[in-house]
N, C-alpha and C positions, 0 to 999 in steps of 0.2 A: 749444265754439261751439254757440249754438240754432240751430233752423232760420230764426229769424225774422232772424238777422243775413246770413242770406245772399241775393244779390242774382238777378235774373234771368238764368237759362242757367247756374245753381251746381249744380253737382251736388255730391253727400254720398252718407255712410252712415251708416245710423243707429247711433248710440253707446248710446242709455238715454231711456225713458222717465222722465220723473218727476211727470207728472201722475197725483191720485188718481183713484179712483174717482167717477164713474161715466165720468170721462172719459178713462181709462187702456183700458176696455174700447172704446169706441168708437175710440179713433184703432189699438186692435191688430184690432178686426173691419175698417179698412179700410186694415189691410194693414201699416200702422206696427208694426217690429217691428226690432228688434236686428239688422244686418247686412242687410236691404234697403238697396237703393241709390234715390234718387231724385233729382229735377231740378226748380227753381225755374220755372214757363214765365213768371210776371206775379204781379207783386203793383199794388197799388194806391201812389200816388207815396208816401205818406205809411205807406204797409208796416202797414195793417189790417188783410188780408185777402192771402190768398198762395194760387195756382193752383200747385198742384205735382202731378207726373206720378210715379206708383208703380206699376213693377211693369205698366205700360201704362191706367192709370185716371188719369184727371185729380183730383183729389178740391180743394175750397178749404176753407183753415182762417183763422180768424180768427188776429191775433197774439197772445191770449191763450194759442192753443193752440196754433199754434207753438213756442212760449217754452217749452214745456213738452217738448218733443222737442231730445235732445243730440245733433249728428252733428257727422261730420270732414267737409271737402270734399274733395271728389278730381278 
């Protein structure tokens, strides 16, 4: 499952990066990493853009780069 398939109040753990460079490094500088845990707070109706909560940071990613993050939900 990506992260971009999951809905608001979903919590996951991250399974796998598989976005390249340079944007592999940006989503592990903030914080996106293999066995963190995180939580969906809002996305937009149409799931563009996703506010999700890591590790106590709010951070928003586009669904391009969501899509790019593999997690489980728990």
């Amino acid at each position: 499952m990506r992260l971009n398939e999951l809905s608001i109040n979903d919590k996951a753990v991250i399974k796998k990066i598989h976005a390249k460079e340079p944007l592999k490094s940006k989503l592990l500088s903030m914080g996106f990493a293999r066995g963190e845990k995180l939580k969906v707070l809002k996305h937009t109706l149409v799931k563009n853009t996703f506010d999700i909560d890591i590790n106590g940071v709010n951070v928003a990613l586009r669904n391009e780069e969501a899509r790019e993050i593999e997690v489980e939900k728990i």
